[in-house]
MARZATOR-914938 format. One record per residue (C-alpha): residue number from 0; residue in three letters; x, y, z; chain. Coordinates in Angstrom, 2 decimals. Each point is the difference from the previous one (the first is absolute). Example, Ala and Ser with C-alpha at 12.3 -4.5 7.8 and 13.67 -1.06 7.14 Angstrom:
2
pt pos: 0, code: Ala, px: 12.30, py: -4.50, pz: 7.80, unit: A
pt pos: 1, code: Ser, px: 1.37, py: 3.44, pz: -0.66, unit: A
***
This chain:
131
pt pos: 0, code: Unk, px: -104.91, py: -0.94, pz: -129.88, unit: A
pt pos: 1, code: Unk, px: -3.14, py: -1.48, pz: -1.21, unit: A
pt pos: 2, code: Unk, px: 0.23, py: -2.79, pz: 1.72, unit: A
pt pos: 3, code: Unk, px: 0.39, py: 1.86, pz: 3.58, unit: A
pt pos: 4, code: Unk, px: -2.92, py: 1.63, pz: -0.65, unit: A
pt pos: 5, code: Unk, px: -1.82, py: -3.19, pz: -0.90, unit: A
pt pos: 6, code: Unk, px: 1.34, py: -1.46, pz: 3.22, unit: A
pt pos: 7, code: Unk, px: -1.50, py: 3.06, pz: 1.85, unit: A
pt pos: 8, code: Unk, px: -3.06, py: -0.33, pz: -1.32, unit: A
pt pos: 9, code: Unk, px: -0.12, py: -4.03, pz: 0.84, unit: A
pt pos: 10, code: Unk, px: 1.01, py: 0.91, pz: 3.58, unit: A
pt pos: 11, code: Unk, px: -2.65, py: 2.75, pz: 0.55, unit: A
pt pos: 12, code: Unk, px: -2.86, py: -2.60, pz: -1.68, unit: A
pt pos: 13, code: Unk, px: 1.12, py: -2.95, pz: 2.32, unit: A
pt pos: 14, code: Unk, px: 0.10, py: 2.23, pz: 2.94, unit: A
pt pos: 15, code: Unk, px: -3.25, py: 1.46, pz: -0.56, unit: A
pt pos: 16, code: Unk, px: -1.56, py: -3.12, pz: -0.79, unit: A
pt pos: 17, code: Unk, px: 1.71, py: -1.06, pz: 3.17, unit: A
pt pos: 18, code: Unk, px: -1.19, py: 2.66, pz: 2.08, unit: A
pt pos: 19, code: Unk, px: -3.80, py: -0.49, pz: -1.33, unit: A
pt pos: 20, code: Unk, px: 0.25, py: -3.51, pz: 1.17, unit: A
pt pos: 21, code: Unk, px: 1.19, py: 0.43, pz: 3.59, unit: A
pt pos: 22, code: Unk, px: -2.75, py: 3.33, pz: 0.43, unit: A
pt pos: 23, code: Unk, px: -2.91, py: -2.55, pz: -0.78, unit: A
pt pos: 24, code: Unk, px: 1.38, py: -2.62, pz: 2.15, unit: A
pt pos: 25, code: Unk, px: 0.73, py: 2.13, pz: 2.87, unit: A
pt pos: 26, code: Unk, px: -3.59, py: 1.75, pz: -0.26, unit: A
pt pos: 27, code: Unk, px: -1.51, py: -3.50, pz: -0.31, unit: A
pt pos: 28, code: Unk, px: 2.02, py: -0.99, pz: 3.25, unit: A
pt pos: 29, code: Unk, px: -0.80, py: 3.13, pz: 1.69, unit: A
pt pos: 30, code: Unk, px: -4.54, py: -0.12, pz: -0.62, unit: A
pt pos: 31, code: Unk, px: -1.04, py: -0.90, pz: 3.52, unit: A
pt pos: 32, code: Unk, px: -3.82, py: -0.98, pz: -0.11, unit: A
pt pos: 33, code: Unk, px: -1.43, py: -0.24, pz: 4.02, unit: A
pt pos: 34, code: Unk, px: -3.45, py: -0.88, pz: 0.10, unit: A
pt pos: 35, code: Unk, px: -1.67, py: 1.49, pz: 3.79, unit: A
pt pos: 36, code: Unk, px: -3.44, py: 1.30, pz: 0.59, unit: A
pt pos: 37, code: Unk, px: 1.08, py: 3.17, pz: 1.60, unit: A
pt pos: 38, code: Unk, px: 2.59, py: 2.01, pz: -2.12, unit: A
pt pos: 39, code: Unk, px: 2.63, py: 3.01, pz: 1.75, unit: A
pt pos: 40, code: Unk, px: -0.97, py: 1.99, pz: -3.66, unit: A
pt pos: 41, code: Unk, px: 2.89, py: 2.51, pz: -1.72, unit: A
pt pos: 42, code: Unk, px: 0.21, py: 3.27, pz: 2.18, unit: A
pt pos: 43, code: Unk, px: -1.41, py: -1.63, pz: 2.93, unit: A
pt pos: 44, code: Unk, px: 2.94, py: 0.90, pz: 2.38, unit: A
pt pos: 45, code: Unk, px: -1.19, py: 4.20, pz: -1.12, unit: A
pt pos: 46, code: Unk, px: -2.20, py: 1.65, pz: 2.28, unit: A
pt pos: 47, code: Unk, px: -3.70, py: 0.12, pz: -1.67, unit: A
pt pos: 48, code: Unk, px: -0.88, py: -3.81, pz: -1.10, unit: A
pt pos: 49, code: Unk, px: -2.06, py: 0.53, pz: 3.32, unit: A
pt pos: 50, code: Unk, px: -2.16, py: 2.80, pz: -1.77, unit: A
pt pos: 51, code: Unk, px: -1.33, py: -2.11, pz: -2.60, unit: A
pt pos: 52, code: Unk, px: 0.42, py: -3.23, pz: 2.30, unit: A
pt pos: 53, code: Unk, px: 2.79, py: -2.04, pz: -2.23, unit: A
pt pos: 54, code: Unk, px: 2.70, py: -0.42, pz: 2.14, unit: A
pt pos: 55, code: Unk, px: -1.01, py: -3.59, pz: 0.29, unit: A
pt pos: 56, code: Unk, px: -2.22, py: -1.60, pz: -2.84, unit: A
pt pos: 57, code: Unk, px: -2.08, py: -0.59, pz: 1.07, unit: A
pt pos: 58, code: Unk, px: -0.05, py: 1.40, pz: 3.47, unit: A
pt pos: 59, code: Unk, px: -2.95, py: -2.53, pz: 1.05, unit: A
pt pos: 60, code: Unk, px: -0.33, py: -3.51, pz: -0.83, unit: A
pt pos: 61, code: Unk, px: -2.65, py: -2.51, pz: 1.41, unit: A
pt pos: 62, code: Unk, px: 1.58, py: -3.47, pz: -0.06, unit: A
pt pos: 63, code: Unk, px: -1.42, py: -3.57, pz: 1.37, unit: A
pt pos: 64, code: Unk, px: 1.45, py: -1.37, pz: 3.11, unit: A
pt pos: 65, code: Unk, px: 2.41, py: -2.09, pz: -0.29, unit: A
pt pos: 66, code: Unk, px: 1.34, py: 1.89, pz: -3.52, unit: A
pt pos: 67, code: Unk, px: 3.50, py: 2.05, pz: -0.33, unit: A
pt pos: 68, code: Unk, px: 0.63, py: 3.30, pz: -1.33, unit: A
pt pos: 69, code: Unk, px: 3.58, py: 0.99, pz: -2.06, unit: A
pt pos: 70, code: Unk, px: 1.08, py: 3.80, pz: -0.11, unit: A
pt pos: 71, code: Unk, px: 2.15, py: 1.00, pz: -2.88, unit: A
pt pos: 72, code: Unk, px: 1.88, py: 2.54, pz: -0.40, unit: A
pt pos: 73, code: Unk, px: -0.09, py: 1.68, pz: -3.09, unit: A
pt pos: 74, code: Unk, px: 1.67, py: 2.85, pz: 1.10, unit: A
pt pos: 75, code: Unk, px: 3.96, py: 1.59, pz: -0.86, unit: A
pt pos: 76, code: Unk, px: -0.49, py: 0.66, pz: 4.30, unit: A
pt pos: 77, code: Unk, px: 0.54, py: -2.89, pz: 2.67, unit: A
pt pos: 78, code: Unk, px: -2.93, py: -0.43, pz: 2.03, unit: A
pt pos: 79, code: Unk, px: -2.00, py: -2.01, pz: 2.41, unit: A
pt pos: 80, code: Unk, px: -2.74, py: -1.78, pz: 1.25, unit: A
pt pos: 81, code: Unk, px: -0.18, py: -0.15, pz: 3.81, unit: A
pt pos: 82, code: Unk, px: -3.53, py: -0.38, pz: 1.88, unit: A
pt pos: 83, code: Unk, px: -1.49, py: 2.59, pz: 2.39, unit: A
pt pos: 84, code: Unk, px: 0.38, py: 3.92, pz: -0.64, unit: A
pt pos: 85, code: Unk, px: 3.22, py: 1.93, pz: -0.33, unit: A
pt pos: 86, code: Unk, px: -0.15, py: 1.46, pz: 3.58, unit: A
pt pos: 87, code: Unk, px: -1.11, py: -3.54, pz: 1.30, unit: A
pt pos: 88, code: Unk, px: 1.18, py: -2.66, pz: -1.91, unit: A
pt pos: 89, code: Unk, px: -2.01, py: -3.62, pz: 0.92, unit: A
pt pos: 90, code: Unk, px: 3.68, py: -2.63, pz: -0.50, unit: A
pt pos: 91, code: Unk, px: -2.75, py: -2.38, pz: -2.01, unit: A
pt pos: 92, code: Unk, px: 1.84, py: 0.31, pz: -2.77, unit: A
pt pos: 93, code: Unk, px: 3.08, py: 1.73, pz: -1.47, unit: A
pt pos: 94, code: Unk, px: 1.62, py: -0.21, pz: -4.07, unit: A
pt pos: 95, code: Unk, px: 2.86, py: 1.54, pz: 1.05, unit: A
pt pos: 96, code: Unk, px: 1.29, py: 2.50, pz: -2.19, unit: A
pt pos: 97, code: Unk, px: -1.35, py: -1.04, pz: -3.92, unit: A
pt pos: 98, code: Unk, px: 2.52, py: 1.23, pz: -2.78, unit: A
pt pos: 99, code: Unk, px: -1.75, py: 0.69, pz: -3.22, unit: A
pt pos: 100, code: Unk, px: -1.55, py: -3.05, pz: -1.36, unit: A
pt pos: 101, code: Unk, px: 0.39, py: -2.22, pz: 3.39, unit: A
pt pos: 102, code: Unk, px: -3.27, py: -1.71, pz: 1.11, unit: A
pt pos: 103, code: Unk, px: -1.45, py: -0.61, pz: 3.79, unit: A
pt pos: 104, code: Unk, px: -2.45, py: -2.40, pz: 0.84, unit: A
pt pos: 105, code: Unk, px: -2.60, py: -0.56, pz: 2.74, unit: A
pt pos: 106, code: Unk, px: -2.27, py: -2.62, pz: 1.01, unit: A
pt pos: 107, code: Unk, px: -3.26, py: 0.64, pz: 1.84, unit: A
pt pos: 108, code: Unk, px: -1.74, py: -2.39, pz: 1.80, unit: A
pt pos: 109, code: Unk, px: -1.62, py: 1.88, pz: 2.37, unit: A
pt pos: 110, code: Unk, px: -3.18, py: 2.32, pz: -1.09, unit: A
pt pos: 111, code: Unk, px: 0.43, py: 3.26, pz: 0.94, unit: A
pt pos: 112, code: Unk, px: 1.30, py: 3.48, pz: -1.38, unit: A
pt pos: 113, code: Unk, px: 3.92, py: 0.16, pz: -0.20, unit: A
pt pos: 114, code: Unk, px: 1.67, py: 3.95, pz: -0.49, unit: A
pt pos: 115, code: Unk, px: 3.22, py: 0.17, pz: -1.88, unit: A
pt pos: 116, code: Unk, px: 2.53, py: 2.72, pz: -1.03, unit: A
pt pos: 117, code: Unk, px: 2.79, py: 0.93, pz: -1.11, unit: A
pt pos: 118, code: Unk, px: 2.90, py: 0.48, pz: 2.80, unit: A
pt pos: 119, code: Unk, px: 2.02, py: 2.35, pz: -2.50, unit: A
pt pos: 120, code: Unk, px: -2.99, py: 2.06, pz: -1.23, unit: A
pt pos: 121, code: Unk, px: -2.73, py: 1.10, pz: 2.51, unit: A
pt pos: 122, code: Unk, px: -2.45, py: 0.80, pz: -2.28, unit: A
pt pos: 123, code: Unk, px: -0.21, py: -3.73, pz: -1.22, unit: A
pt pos: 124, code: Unk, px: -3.24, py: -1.82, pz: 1.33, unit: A
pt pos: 125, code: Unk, px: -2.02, py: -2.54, pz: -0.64, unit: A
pt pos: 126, code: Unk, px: -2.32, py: -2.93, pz: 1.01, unit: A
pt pos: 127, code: Unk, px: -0.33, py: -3.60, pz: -0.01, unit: A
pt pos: 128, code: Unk, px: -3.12, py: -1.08, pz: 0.82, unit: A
pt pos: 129, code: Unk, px: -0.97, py: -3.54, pz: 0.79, unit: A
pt pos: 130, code: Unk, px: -3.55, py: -2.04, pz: -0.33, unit: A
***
């Protein structure tokens, strides 16, 4: 008898110690780190970002000809960049639909101020402007 419950015991241990193992390995697999200068923040894809203008963060950048610009998203939402306006959308550029975490990059050579938003959420805007 006492030795069933030792073996019990043993079993639960190893699995646990088991179990603690894999959870850190499979969190460590799982960290995504995207570096972009314009992040899709958490809650983005909810009405009201556009009230305290964070849909996009920023929603402006000035950049140098000639220099790129990545969009993250950091959102739970897909999303996307696309150029123009929602009701007039410019085909210079287009991510796509971004899942969370996916990154979308544009080069600008051309000076000149470039709209964006997002295709799935109207209330997305933003800017690129080029010197």
């Amino acid at each position: 008898m006492i030795i069933g419950i030792i073996t019990v015991i043993m079993i639960v241990i190893i699995g646990l110690i088991i179990s603690d193992s894999s959870v850190e390995k499979n969190s460590e697999e799982s960290e995504v780190v995207v570096k972009g200068d314009i992040i899709m923040p958490t809650k983005s894809s909810r009405p009201g970002c556009q009230e305290i203008d964070k849909c996009y963060i920023p929603s402006a950048i000035v950049i140098d000809s000639g220099n790129q610009v990545t969009w993250v998203n950091e959102d739970s939402a897909f999303h996307s960049v696309t150029s123009g306006f929602y009701d007039e959308p410019s085909e210079l550029f287009d991510s796509g639909h971004l899942a969370p975490y996916e990154s979308f990059t544009v080069n600008f050579d051309e000076k000149g101020t470039y709209d964006f938003f997002c295709t799935l959420h109207p209330w997305m805007k933003g800017q690129v402007i080029v010197e």
